[in-house]
Residue frames relative to the residue before (quaternion, step in Angstrom):
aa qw qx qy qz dx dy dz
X 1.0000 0.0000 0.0000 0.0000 0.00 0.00 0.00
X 0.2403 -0.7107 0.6282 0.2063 3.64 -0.60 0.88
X 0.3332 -0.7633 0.5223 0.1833 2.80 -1.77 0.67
X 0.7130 -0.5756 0.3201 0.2404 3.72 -0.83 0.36
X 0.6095 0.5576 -0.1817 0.5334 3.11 1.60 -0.85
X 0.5435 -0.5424 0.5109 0.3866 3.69 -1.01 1.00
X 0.8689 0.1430 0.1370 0.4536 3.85 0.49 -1.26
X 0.2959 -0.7972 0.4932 0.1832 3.36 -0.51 1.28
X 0.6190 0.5896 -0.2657 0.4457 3.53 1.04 -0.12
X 0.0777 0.6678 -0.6669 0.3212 3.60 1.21 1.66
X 0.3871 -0.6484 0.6262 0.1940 2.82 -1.88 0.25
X 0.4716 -0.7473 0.3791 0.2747 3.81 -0.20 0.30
X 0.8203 0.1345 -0.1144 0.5440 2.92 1.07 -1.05
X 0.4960 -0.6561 0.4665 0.3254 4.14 0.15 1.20
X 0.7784 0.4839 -0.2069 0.3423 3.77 0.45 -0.88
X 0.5785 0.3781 -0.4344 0.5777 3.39 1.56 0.01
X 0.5352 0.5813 -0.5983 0.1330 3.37 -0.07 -0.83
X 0.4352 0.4336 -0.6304 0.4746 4.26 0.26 -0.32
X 0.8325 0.4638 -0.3020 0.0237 3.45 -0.25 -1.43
X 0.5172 0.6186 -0.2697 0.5265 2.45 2.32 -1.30
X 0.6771 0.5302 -0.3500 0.3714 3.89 0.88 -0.52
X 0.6326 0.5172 -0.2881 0.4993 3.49 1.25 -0.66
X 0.6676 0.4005 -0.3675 0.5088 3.64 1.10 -0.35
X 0.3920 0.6577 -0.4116 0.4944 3.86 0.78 0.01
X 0.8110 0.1895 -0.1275 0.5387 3.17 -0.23 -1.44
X 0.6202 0.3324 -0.5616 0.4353 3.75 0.40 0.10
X 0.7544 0.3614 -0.3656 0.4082 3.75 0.03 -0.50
X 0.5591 0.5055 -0.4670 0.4624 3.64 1.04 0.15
X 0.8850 0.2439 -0.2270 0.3251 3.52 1.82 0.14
X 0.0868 0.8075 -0.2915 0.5054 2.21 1.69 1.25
X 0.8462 0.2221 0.1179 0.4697 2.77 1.07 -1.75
X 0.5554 -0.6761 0.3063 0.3750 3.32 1.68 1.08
X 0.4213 0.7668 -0.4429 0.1959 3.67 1.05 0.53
X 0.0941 0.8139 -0.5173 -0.2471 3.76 0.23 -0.47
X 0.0712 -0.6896 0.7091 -0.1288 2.60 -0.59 2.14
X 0.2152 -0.7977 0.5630 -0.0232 3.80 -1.37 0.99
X 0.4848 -0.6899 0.3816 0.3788 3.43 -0.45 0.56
X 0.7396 0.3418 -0.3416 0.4685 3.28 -0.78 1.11
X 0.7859 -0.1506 0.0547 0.5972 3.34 -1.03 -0.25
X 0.0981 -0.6537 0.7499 -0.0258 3.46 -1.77 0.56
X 0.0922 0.7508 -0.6098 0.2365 3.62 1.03 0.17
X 0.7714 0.5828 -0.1931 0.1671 4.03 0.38 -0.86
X 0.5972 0.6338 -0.1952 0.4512 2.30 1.95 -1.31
X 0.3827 -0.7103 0.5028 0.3102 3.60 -0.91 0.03
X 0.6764 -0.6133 0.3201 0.2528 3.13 -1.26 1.11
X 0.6233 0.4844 -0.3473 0.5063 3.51 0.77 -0.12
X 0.6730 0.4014 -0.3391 0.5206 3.67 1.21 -0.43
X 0.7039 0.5474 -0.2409 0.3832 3.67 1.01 -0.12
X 0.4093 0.6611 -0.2736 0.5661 3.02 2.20 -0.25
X 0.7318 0.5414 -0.0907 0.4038 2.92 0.52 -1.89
X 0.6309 0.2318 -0.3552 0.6497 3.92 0.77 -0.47
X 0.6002 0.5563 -0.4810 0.3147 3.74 0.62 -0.04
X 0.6755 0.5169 -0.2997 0.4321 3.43 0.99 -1.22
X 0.7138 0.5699 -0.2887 0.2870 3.53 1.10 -1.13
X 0.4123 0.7337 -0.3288 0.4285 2.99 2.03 -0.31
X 0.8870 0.3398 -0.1138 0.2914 2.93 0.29 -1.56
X 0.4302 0.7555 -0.2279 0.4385 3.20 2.05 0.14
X 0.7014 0.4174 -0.2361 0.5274 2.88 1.53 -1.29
X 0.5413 0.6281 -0.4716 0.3001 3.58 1.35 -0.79
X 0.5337 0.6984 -0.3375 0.3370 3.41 1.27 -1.49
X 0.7420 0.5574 -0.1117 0.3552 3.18 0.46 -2.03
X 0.6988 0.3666 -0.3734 0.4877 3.28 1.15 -0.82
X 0.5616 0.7221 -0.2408 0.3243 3.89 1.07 -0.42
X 0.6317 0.3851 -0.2672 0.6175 2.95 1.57 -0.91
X 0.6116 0.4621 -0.5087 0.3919 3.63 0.83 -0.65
X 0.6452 0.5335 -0.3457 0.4239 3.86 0.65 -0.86
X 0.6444 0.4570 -0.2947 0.5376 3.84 0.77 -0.61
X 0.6244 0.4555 -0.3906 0.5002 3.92 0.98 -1.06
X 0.5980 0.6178 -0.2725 0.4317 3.94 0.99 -0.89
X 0.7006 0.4427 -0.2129 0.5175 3.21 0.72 -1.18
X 0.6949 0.5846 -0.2078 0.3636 4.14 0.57 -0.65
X 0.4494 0.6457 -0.3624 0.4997 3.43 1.77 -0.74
């Protein structure tokens, strides 16, 4: 199913997006990436994955810690 939108890579909520940008570039240095604002066209897809996946790991991690927090 195609989607209507120019870009599947909206954010949902408008108010994270600083944060969601400030984690990026830390885990992109973290992880020896040199990622730069703007284009990245250069980088290779396996290094953009990788600060991608690590993202969404931590998002996980931080969810369960907020749900494990919330259950007590």
């Amino acid at each position: 199913m195609a989607s209507n939108s120019s870009s599947s890579n909206r954010i949902n909520v408008p108010e994270a997006k600083q944060a969601l940008s400030n984690m990026k570039f830390e885990i992109a240095n973290e992880m020896g990436v040199n990622l730069t604002k703007g284009y990245n066209g250069n980088l290779s897809s396996k290094d953009n994955g990788t600060v991608g996946g690590m993202m969404v790991k931590r998002m996980i991690e931080d969810y369960q810690r907020q749900a494990s927090n919330t259950v007590k």
